[in-house]
Phi, psi and omega in degrees: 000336195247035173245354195262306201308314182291318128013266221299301158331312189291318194305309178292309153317326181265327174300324203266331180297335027074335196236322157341315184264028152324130196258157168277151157269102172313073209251351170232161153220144206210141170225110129295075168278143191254207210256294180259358165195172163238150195273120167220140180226120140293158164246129169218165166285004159188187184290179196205120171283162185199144152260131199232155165200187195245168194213132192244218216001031055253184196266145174203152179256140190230163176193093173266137167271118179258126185061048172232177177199156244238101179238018195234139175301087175294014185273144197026055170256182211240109181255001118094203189287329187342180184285286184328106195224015152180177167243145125206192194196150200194126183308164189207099160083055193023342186249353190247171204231160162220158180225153199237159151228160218200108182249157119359269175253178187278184147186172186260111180299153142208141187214144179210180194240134175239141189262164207278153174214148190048245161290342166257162192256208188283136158230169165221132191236122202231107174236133187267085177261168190279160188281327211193062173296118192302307173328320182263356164285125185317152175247177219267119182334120153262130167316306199314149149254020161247163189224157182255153164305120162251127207225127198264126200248124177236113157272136170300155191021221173119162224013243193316330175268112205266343198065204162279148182212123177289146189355277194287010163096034177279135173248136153351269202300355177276310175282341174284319148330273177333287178297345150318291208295309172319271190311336175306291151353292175316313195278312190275052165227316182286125170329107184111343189208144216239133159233178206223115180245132198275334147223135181249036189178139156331026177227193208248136145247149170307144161349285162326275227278351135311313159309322187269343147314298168308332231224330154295160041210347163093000191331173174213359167211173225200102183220126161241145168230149185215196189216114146346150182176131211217164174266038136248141222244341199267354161293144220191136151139145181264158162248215174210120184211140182249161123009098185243119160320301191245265189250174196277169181249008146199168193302322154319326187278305186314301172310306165304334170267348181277310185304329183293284186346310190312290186354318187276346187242006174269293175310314205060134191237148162287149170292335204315345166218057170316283192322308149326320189282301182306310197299344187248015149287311211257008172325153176285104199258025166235075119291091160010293166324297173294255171011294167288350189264326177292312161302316159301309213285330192306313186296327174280310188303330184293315182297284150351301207267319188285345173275347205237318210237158168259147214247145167271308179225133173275038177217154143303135177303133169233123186225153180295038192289116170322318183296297202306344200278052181219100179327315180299340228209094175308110187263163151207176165230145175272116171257118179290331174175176194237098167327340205258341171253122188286338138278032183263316190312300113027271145042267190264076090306322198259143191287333169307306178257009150285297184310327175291319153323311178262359188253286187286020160278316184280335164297301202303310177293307198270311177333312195302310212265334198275348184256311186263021187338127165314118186311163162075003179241145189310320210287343161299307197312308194290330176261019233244319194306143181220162184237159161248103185308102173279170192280133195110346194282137149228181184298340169248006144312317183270341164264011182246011168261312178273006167063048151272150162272093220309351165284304143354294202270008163278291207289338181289346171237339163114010177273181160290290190254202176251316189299169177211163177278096159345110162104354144317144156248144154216184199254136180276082214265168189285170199279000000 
């Protein structure tokens, strides 16, 4: 038996060696520049060891491949205003490739390999950050002791993450942008208030690294929007969703937050700060305050959305979303419609109902604020006036003595109707 067997082993070895020694192939190059770094993802066709190091006068980046080769065209990629201003490549030690990157400026590399997930296969994700980044700097301490609200506006996914993608091929991270950019437009037209778009452009940020911009800019609310997406194509509806201590409140908010979450291993994140990643994953997240404040703004904006969309659920949501995790800072999440349904797709294609979309987020937010102002912010100034009802009064005697709208001073007080009680204070919000 054992004069048959070794035959056989050696045989199976000399068949199989041909194909072990296969080169990997380099079959896409793909670039995101972002505001503070750019992005280049190899597509390769199986895994690859790689070495990467830097070179300066001029400054360059070298990257050896071992046993790859280069089959995808570096000829008409944009290397646009970015750091970067050319690729090549040249065989190397006859089975290995080196790749040059040719900057601008110096900046500081990382580079990891991430194994496929979903529609991708092995890549090398190679990022470029500025030495000195405006972007990355705090932002800057206000003097006034009135202040404007600042409310940090998050589109889901973007670059290497496409996010959900609909019948006719409309991608997630494209529509959700447009109403970032809408509502963004918005909040910095209203008086008292400031906004931050944590992305203004077609590349990917982490999970994490949206939180802690917000958390740079001093935020005072939290919106991240996406657009829903389910395999049955006839679920239909926009949501709301907050922050769950514990579990989600339905099988769908579960489901749905394990797809967000995916995002850091669909985009790719470095490990290189585990340790980091896990302390502000395992953070103390029952601040009370926060919570609650997160939930009123979930509740007004939902309340606000049902005039403009039709609701999959007419309550708010709790689901574990990671974007959502930052104790300090009253979060929500938007799902604006479900892409996967082909007229909701349709929807948010259309510029009428990005904008409507973004006209009821923004009701939603100053209701929030016009009831709940931050101390020290003009928007306290603006909610600061109080009327005492005299008998006979009604509401719209009194908003049209204060130059208001009357829609206005229903929602800043929670009324309904016109009438009021002789001897009610409510609140005046400003004009």
């Amino acid at each position: 038996m054992t004069r048959i067997r070794i035959p056989v082993l050696l045989a199976l070895f000399l068949f199989c060696a041909p194909l072990w020694a296969q080169p990997v192939d380099i079959r896409g190059v793909r670039m995101w520049p972002a505001p503070d770094n750019t992005r280049i993802v190899f597509d390769l066709s199986g895994a690859a060891d790689h070495r990467l190091f830097t070179l300066d006068n001029p400054d360059r980046i070298v990257i050896d491949l071992k046993g790859a080769r280069l089959t995808a065209a570096l000829s008409g990629l944009d290397y646009g205003d970015g750091v970067l201003q050319g690729i090549r490549s040249a065989p190397r030690n006859q089975n290995d490739l080196r790749i040059v990157l040719d900057l601008k400026r110096g900046v500081r590399p990382k580079s990891f390999a991430l194994t496929p997930m979903r529609d991708y296969g092995h890549r090398l994700v190679i990022d470029l950050f500025e030495k000195e980044s405006a972007a990355a700097k705090p932002a800057r301490t206000v003097e006034s002791s009135r202040r404007d609200l600042v409310v940090a506006i998050d589109a889901g996914h973007g670059g290497e993450d496409p996010g959900a993608i609909g019948p006719r091929g409309t991608r997630e991270k494209d529509v959700v942008l447009a109403i970032a950019r809408i509502l963004a437009r918005r909040v910095d037209a209203e008086p008292g208030m400031r906004a931050v778009l944590v992305r203004d452009g077609d590349y990917f940020v982490s999970l994490r690294n949206r939180v802690e911009k917000a958390r740079q800019h001093k935020a005072d609310l939290f919106i991240s929007i996406h657009a829903d997406a389910f395999h049955d194509r006839r679920a239909r509806g926009a949501s709301v969703y907050t922050l769950s201590r514990g579990g989600s409140t339905s099988e769908h908010a579960r489901l749905l937050a394990q797809k967000e979450n995916a995002s850091d291993l669909i985009g790719g994140v470095s490990l290189d700060d585990k340790d980091n990643l896990l302390a502000s994953v395992l953070l103390d997240l029952s601040q009370t305050a926060t919570l609650e404040a997160s939930a009123d703004v979930a509740t007004r904006v939902l309340g606000r959305m049902q005039r403009t969309a039709h609701l999959h659920k007419r309550q708010v949501e709790k689901a574990g979303f990671r974007v959502l995790k930052a104790p300090d800072i009253p979060s929500i999440l938007v799902e604006t419609a479900f892409i996967s349904n082909p007229q909701e797709e349709a929807k948010l294609r259309s510029a009428s109902y990005q904008a409507e979309m973004a006209g009821a987020i923004l009701e939603g937010v100053r209701e929030h604020f016009l009831r709940n102002p931050p101390p020290g912010t003009l928007m306290a100034e603006r909610a600061g006036r109080t009327h005492t009802i005299a008998r006979g009064e009604t509401l719209s005697t009194i908003a049209q003595r204060y130059s208001v709208s009357l829609q206005t001073l229903r929602s800043v007080n929670g009324i309904s109707g016109d009438m009021v009680q002789a001897g009610a204070v409510i609140r005046i919000p400003g004009s």
